[in-house]
N, C-alpha and C positions, 0 to 999 in steps of 0.2 A: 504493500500500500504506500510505504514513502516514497519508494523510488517511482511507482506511480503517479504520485503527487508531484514528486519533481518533477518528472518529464512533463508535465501538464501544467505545469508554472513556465519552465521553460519554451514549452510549445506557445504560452499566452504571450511570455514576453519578446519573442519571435517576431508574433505578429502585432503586438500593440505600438502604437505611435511613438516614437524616443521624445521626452520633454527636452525644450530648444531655450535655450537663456536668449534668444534674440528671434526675430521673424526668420533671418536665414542666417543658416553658418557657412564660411566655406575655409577650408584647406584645401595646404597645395601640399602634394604628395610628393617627396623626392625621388627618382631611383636610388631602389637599392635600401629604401625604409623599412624596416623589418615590420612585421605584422600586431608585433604587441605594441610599438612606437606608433603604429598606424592608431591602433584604438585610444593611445593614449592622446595622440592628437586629435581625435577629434573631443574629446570630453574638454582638451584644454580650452578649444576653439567653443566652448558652447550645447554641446550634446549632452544635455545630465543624466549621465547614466556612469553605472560601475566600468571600468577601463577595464578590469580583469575578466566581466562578463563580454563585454564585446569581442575581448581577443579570444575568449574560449569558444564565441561562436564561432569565429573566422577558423577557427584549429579543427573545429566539429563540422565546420562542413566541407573540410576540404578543401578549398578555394583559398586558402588564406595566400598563397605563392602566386597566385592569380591577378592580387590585385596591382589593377597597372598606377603607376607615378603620374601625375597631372592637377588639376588646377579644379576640386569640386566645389558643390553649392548643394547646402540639402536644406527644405523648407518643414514648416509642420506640416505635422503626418506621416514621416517617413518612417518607415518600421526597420530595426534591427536589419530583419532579411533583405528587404531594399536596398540600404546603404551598403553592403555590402553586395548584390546586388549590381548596383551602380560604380562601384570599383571598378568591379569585374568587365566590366562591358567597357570600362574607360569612358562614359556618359558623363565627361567634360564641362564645365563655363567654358565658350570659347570668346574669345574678343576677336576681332578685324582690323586688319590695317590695309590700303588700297593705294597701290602705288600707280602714277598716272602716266600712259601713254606720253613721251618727252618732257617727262621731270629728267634733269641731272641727277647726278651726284650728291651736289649740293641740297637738293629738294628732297629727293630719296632718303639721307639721312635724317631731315629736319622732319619729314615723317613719322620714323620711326622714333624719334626721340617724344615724341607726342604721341603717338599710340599709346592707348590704355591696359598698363598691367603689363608692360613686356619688358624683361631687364634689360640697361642700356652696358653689355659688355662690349661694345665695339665701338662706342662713344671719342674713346682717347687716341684708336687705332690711327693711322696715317694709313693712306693709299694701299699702301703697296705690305702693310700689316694685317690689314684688314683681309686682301685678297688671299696670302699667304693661310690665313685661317682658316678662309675656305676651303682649300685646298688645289688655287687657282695661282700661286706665287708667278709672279712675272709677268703678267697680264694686266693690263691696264682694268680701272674698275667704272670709270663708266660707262652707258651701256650698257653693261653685262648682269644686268640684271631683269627680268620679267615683269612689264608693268602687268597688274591685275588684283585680286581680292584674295590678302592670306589669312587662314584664320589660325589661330594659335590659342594655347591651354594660355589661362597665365599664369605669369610668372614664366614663362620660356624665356630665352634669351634673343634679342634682337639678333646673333647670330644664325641661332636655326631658321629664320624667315627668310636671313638673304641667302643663307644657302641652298634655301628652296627655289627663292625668285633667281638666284644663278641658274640651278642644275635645268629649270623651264626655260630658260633664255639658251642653255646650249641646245637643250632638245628640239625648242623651234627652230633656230638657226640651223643648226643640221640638217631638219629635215627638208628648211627651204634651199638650204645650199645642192647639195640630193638631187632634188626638183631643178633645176635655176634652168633657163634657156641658155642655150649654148652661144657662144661667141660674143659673149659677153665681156668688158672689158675689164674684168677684175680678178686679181690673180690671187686671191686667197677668200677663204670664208670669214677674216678677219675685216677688210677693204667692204665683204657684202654687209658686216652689219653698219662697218661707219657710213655706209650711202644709204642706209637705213633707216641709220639715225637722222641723217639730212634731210630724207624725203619724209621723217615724221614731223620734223619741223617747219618744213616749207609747205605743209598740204593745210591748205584753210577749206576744203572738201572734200571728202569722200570720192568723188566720183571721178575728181582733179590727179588722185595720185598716181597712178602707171601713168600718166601723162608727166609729172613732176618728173619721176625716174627716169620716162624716158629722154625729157631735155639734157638729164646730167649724165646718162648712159652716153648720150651723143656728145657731149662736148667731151668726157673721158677720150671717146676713141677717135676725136679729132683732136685733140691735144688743148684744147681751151680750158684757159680759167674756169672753174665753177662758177665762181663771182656769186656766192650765197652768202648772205648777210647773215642766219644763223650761226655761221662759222667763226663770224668774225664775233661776233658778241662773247657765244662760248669765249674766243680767246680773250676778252675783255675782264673776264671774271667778275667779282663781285663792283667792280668799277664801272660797268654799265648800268645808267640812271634812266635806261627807258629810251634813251634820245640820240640814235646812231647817226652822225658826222661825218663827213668828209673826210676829214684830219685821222677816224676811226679806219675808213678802208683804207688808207693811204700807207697807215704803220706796219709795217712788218712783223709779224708770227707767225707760229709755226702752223696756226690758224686761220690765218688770212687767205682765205682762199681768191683776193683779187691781184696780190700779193706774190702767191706760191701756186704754181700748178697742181693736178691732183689732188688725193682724199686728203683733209688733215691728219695727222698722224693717229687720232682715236674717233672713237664717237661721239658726240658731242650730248646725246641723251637718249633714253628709253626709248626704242622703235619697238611699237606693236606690233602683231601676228599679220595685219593690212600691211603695213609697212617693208617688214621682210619679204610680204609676197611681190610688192609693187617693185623693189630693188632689184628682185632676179625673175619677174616677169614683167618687163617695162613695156607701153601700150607702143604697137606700131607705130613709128610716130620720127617724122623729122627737123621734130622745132628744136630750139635751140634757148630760145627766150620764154619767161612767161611773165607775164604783170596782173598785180590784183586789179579784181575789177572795182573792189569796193564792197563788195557782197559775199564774201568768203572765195566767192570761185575765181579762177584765172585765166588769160585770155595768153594762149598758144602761140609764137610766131618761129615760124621757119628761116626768116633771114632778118636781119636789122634794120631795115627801111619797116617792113612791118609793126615791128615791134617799139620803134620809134612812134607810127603812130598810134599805136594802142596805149603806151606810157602818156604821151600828149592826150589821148580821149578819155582814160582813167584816172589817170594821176594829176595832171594839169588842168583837166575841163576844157583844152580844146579840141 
């Protein structure tokens, strides 16, 4: 009859509701947290219950080697068997961070450093520290990373996010380089994402971009300046005030594409999955020139009397 009665206390407290010293508690689980440290954190965190009973339930059902490390949230109601439970399954808080189609470097980190709940271990890193962590050492880092929506436990580290938004940036990149149409004028998969990152910068539509690629496709393989203004700004760094200058394209970097022939020596920022495509499948197309019209979209021209008056009808109003 005792041991009956135990097991019938046991089976009740199983399923009854754990009392919560707060509306929600949440812990974050480390790897490698042993399973009596597990119960005992959550009782510290708010769950009023015995830490010896929790950990004997997690030893009694087995599952106790099960439960995975991560970032929980448990509200009232939750019974014993649930929380445990929900280990199990890794049934996460998750937060989000959304990195955009031609942010830098610069923007990319200022990002993450605002993201909610994510630890900043890459905060102090330099360039070329940061990449090396990844496991990307020598490689330049902008660029190289996937704009899109990552969502992470928290308390993760701002590293495990960009080494996801990297490992997505090579597997795009490969597969567009893979794909690319032939006789193209770029001699590495390196060269496809910086014209990548260019035609993400210069496309004020959608509909515009194999068009974009293919002006800078053509001027590549006739030896011309780019003559993109995005390039030149990137090379301005945080010294650009919004308001590009004369005296700006005139200066000499390694950026200056009115300056120096050919790609700049990196990317200059975040090229999308559109963008990758538009680089190594550029629209048939023999312009050369293109000028906004005013309205996002741009107007085409194949030789330079054209494109003079399109500059003149757009840009000047005559």
């Amino acid at each position: 009859m005792v041991a009956g009665a135990a097991g019938g206390a046991a089976w009740w407290w199983l399923q009854a509701p754990l009392a919560l010293d707060k509306p929600a508690v949440e812990l974050s689980i480390e790897p490698g947290t042993a399973p009596r440290d597990v119960a005992e954190a959550w009782v510290g965190a708010g769950v009023q219950t015995d830490a010896r009973l929790l950990y004997q339930w997690f030893r009694w059902s087995g599952q106790s080697r099960q439960i995975r490390a991560g970032s929980y949230e448990v509200h009232a109601g939750i019974t014993p068997r649930q929380l445990l439970a929900k280990m199990v399954r890794g049934d996460q808080v998750m937060e989000q961070v959304r990195l955009i189609e031609g942010w830098n470097l610069r923007q990319l980190r200022a990002a993450l450093a605002k993201a909610p709940s994510l630890k900043p271990t890459t905060a102090a890193m330099s360039e070329g520290e940061l990449m090396a962590a990844i496991g990307a050492a020598g490689s330049s880092a902008e660029g190289r990373f996937y704009p899109d929506t990552y969502a992470y436990s928290r308390g993760v580290s701002d590293l495990a996010v960009l080494k996801r938004a990297h490992a997505a940036m090579q597997r795009r990149l490969e597969s567009a380089w893979s794909q690319r149409e032939p006789g193209l004028p770029l001699k590495n998969i390196d060269e496809a994402l910086i014209l990548a990152s260019i035609v993400e910068k210069e496309t004020g539509t959608a509909s515009d971009r194999s068009l974009v690629a293919a002006v800078f496709i053509n001027r590549l393989k006739l030896g011309m300046p780019l003559q993109t203004d995005p390039t030149v700004i990137y090379g301005l760094g945080e010294a650009f005030d919004g308001n590009l200058r004369k005296r700006d394209l005139l200066a000499d970097t390694p950026f200056n594409t009115y300056t120096r022939g050919g790609l700049p020596p990196t990317p200059i920022a975040m090229p999308g999955a559109a963008s990758l495509h538009a680089a190594l499948h550029p629209a048939p197309s023999r312009a050369l020139y293109f000028v906004a019209r005013g309205d996002g979209s741009s107007e085409f021209s194949e030789d330079l009397a054209a494109h003079n008056r399109a500059v003149n009808k757009y840009q000047r109003g005559h």
